[in-house]
N, C-alpha and C positions, 0 to 999 in steps of 0.2 A: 504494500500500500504506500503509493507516494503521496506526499504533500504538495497541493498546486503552489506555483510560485509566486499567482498574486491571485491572491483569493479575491470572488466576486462578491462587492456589495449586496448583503442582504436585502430583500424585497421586504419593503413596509408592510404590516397586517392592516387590512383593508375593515372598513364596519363589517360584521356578520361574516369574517372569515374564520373558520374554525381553525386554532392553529393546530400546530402540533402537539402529538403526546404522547408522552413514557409510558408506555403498558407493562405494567411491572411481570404478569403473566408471562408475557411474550418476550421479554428483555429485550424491550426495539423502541423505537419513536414511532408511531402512526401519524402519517401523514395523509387526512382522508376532504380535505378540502377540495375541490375539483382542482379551482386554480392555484392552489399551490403545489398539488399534483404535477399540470403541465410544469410549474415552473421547477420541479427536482429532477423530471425527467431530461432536463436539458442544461441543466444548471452543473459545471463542473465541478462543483464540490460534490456532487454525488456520486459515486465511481458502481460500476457494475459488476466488479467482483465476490456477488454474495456469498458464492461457493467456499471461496478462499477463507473471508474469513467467519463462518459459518463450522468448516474445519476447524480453527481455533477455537472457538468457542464450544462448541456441542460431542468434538471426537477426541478422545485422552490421547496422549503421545502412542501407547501402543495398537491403536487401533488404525489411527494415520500411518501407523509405521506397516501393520499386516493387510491395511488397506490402500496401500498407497498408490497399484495401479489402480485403483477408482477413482481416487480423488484427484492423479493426472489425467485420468480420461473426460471426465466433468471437470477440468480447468481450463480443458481446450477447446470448450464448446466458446464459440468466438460471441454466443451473446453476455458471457462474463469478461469479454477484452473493453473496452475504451479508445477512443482515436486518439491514434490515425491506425494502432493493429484493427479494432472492429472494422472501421470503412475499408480495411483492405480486405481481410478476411470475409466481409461480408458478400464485397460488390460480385464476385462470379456467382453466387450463390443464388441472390438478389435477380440475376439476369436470367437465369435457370426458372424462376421462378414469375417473369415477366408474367404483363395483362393477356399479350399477344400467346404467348406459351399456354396460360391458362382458357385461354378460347379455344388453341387447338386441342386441349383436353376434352372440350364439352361431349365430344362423340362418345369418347371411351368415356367419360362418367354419366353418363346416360345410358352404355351400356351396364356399367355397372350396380346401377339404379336400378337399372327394370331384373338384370339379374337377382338382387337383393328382396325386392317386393315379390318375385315371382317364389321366391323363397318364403316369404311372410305369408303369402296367401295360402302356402300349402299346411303351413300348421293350421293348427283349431282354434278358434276364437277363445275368448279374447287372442289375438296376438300380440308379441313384446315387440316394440319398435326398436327399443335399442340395441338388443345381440344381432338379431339378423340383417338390420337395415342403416342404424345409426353407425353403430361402428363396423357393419360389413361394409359399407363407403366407405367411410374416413383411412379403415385396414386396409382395403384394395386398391384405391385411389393411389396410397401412398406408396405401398408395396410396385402400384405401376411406375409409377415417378422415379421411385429408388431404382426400381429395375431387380428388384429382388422378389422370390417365389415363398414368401413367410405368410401365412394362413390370419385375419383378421384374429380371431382369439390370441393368437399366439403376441402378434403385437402386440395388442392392447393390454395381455400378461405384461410385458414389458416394461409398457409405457406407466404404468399405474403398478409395478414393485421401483421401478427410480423414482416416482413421484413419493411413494412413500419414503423411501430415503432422503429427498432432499429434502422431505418436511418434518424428518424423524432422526438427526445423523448420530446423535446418541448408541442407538438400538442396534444391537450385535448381529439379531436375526435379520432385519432391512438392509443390514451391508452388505450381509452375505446372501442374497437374495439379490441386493441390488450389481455387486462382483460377478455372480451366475451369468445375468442378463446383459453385463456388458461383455461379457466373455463370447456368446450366445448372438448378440449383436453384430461385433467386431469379424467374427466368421461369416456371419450372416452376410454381410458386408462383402465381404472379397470376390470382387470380378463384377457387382453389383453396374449398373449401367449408368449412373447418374457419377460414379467417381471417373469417369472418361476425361479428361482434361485436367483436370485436380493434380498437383502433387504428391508421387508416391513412390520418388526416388531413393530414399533414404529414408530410416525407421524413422525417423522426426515427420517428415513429410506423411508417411503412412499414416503414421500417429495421428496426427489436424486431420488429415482428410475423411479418415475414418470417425473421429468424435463427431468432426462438421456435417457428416450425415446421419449422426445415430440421434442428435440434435434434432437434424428436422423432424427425422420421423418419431424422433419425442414427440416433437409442436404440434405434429399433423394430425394426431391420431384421440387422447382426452380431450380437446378444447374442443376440436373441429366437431366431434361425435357428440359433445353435448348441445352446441348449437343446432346441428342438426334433429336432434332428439325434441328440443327445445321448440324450433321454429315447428314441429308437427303439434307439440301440443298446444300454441298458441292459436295455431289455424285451425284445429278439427274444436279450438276450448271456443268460438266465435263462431256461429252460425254462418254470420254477414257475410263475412270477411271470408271464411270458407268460400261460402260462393260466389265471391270477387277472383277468387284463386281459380276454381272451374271454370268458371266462364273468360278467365286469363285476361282479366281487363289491363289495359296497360298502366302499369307499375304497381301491380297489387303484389306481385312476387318479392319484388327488389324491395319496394316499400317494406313490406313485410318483415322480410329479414333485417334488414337495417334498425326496425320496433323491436323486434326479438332480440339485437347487437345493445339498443339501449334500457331495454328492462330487464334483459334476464342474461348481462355479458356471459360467457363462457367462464373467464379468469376477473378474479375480483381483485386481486392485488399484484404489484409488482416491487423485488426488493433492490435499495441499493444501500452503500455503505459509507457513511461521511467519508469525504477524503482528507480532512484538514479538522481542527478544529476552527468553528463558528456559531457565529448567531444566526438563526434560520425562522424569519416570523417570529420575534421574541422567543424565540426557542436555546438556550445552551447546547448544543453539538459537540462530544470527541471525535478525534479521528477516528476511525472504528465503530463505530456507533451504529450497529444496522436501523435502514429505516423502512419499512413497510409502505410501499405505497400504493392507495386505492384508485380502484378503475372505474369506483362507480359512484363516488363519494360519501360511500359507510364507512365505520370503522369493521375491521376482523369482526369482530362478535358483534357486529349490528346483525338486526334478524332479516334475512334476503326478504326484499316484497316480495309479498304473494302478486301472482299471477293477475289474481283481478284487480289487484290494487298499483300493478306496476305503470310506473309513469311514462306518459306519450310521449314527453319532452325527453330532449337530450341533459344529462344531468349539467352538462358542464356550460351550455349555451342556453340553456330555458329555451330554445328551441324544439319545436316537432322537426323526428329523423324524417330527413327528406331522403328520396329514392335515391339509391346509389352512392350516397351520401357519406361522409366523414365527421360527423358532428359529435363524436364520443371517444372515450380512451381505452376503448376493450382490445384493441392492437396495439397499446403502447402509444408513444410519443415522440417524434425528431428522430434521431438517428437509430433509434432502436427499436424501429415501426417494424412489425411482422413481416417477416419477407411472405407471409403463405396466408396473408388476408384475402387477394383474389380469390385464390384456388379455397378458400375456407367459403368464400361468400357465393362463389359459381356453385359445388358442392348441395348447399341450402338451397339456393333456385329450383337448380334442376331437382333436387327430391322430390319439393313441392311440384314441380307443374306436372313431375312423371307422374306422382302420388295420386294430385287430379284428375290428371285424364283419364286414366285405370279406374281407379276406386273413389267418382265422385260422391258416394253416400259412407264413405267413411267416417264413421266417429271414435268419440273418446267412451271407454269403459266405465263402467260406475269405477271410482276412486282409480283412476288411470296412473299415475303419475306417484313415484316412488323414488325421491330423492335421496342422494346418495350426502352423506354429511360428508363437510371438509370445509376448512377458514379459504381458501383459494381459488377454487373450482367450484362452478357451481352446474351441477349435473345428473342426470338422472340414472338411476339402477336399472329401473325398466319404467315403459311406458306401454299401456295396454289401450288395443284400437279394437275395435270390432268393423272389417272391411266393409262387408255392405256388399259384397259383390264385383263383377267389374262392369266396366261399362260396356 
C-alpha cells in the first residue's frame, strides 16, 4: 500500500448527506451516500486493493503462508490493481468485451435461451427459474466466451465457494475449498479460446492471464444470474408490464431491465482501502482502513426493498431509469466500470423477449421467490413460475 504524494482535498458534506461510518461489526467505514459513493470510486485516496489487505487482517501468518498460491492468484485479478497497471491490464480485456462483440453474441445467447427454457418446460410445474435458466445463461454464455466446455453447475460451484472466501478469509474450510477451485479453474483454463493473444510466455505471464480470466468468469456468472432471475420476477410480479413485454412495445425490455439494475442491483457494495491517511466528509481515515462502498445507497444491514416497495427513481439522480440508460452505480464507477455490463444487460433482454414469445401466460407461483441471504449480493435461490403453456 503506497501513500499518494499529494493527497486530494476532501469534499465538503453537503445538507442531508449521510456521511460516513465505523461499523464496528464489520471493522470498515460504510460509505453509503450515493454521492459520496461516486466521489470514493474515483477519488485516489481510495486504492483497490481489498484483497491484499483483507489478507492482513482476517488470515494468521500460517494460513497466508499454506495458502499463499491463492492469495497470489486473487492479487492478480487486475480489478485489485490501480492506474496506470488496471488501465493497462484492463484495456485488451475491455475490447474482448466490446458493444459490437456483445451484439454479435445475441444469436448464440438466444440460442442458448430457448435451449434453457426448453429445459424448464420439460420439468413439472411449479418450475425453478434459477438452476435451469438463470444460471444455465449466465454458465453457458460464459463458458462460450471463455471458450471452455465446464457444465453451468459446475461454475456457479465455483463462483459462489470464492465468493465465500472472499467474504469469509478467516475460515480454514472456505480456503480450502476456495484452493480446490482455483486449482480446478486454472486447468480449466489451458488452451481455453478467449486466452488467444494474452501473454503466456513465461510463468508470470501465465500466471495474469490465467487469474484475468478466472476473474471474468467470476463476474459473469453470481451477479449476471441474479439479474437475470430478478428481471423474471419483476415482469411475470406486474401484470401490465408483463404484457408490455408480449406485445414487445418499444423499450418495455430495455426499460425494464434498466428498473430491475435500479431497484433490485445485483451487487450492493463495492470495497476499497484508504490509501493515505485523511479526512473524508468529516470523516478521520488511516491508511489501511477498508471502506465499504454502496451501490444503492443503504448501509450493509439496511433491509433490501421489497419488491413492491422498490423505487422507480435512480437512487443517485432522483431520476426514472431511462431505456438503455446509465443513471445508477450497480456497475461501479470511472475506471473501474464493468467490462461485462453489455453482455450482462443483452443476456436480461433476450431472456425476457424469448420468455414472451414462448410462454406469454407465464406467471409467478404462490410464494415464488426465495432469497438467498448475503450483505453483497443480492439474489435469489430459486424462483418458481408456473408456464402456462406455449404459444
Amino acid at each position: 500500500m503506497t501513500s499518494a504524494t499529494a493527497p486530494v482535498p476532501p469534499p465538503s458534506l453537503a445538507d442531508g448527506v449521510r456521511a460516513p461510518e465505523w461499523d464496528e461489526g464489520l471493522d470498515c467505514w460504510v460509505v453509503a451516500d450515493p454521492a459520496l459513493a461516486l466521489q470514493v470510486l474515483n477519488h485516489p485516496g481510495f486504492a483497490s486493493g481489498t484483497f491484499e489487505r483483507s489478507f492482513q487482517l482476517y488470515m494468521t501468518d500460517a494460513a497466508r503462508a499454506e495458502y499463499r498460491e491463492l492469495t497470489e492468484f486473487l492479487r492478480l485479478w487486475f480489478v485489485q490493481a490501480d492506474a496506470p497497471e488496471h488501465t493497462a491490464l484492463r484495456r485488451p480485456v475491455q475490447r474482448m468485451f466490446s458493444a459490437s462483440y456483445v451484439r454479435s453474441l445475441v444469436p448464440r445467447i438466444e440460442e442458448i435461451t430457448d435451449e434453457c427454457l426448453t429445459a424448464l418446460a420439460a420439468g413439472a410445474a411449479p418450475q425453478d427459474v434459477m438452476p435451469t435458466v438463470a444460471e444455465g445463461i449466465s454458465g453457458k454464455v460464459m463458458a462460450h466466451v471463455v471458450g471452455i466446455d465446464v457444465p453451468p453447475p459446475v461454475l456457479h460451484e465455483w463462483s459462489r465457494t470464492l465468493s465465500l472466501f472472499i467474504g469469509a478469509m478467516y475460515r480454514r474450510d472456505y480456503a480450502q475449498a476456495a484452493h480446490r477451485v482455483m486449482v480446478e479453474m486454472s486447468e480449466a483454463l489451458v488452451g481455453a479460446r478467449a486466452l488467444d493473444g494474452f501473454p503466456t510466455d513465461t510463468p508470470e505471464d501465465r500466471a495474469r492471464t490465467t487469474a484475468t480470466w478466472a476473474m471474468c468468469l467470476f463476474g459473469g456468472l453470481e451477479t449476471t444470474a441474479s439479474l437475470l432471475g430478478s428481471t423474471v420476477l419483476t415482469a411475470l410480479g406486474d401484470r401490465a408490464l408483463w404484457d408490455t413485454v408480449v406485445r414487445d412495445e418499444p423499450g418495455a425490455v430495455t426499460g425494464l431491465v434498466e428498473s430491475v439494475l435500479v431497484s433490485r442491483p445485483p451487487l450492493r457494495h463495492l470495497g476499497r482501502v484508504a490509501a493515505y491517511d485523511q479526512e473524508f466528509a468529516g470523516a478521520r481515515l488511516r491508511q489501511g482502513d477498508l471502506v465499504l462502498v454502496s451501490l444503492t445507497g443503504q448501509g450493509p444491514l439496511d433491509e433490501v426493498v421489497p419488491e413492491a416497495e422498490a423505487p422507480a427513481a435512480c437512487p443517485v439522480t432522483g431520476a426514472a431509469a431511462p431505456a438503455g440508460g446509465d443513471r445508477n452505480l450497480v456497475f461501479g464507477h470511472g475506471p473501474h466500470y464493468c467490462v461485462g455490463a453489455p453482455l450482462a444487460r443483452s443476456e436480461a433482454a433476450v431472456l425476457l423477449r424469448r420468455l414472451a414469445a414462448r410462454f406469454p401466460h407465464a406467471r409467478l407461483s404462490d410464494e415464488a421467490a426465495v432469497w438467498g441471504p448475503n450483505l453483497s449480493y443480492v439474489g435469489l435461490d430459486h424462483l418458481y413460475v408456473d408456464l402456462g403453456g406455449e404459444a
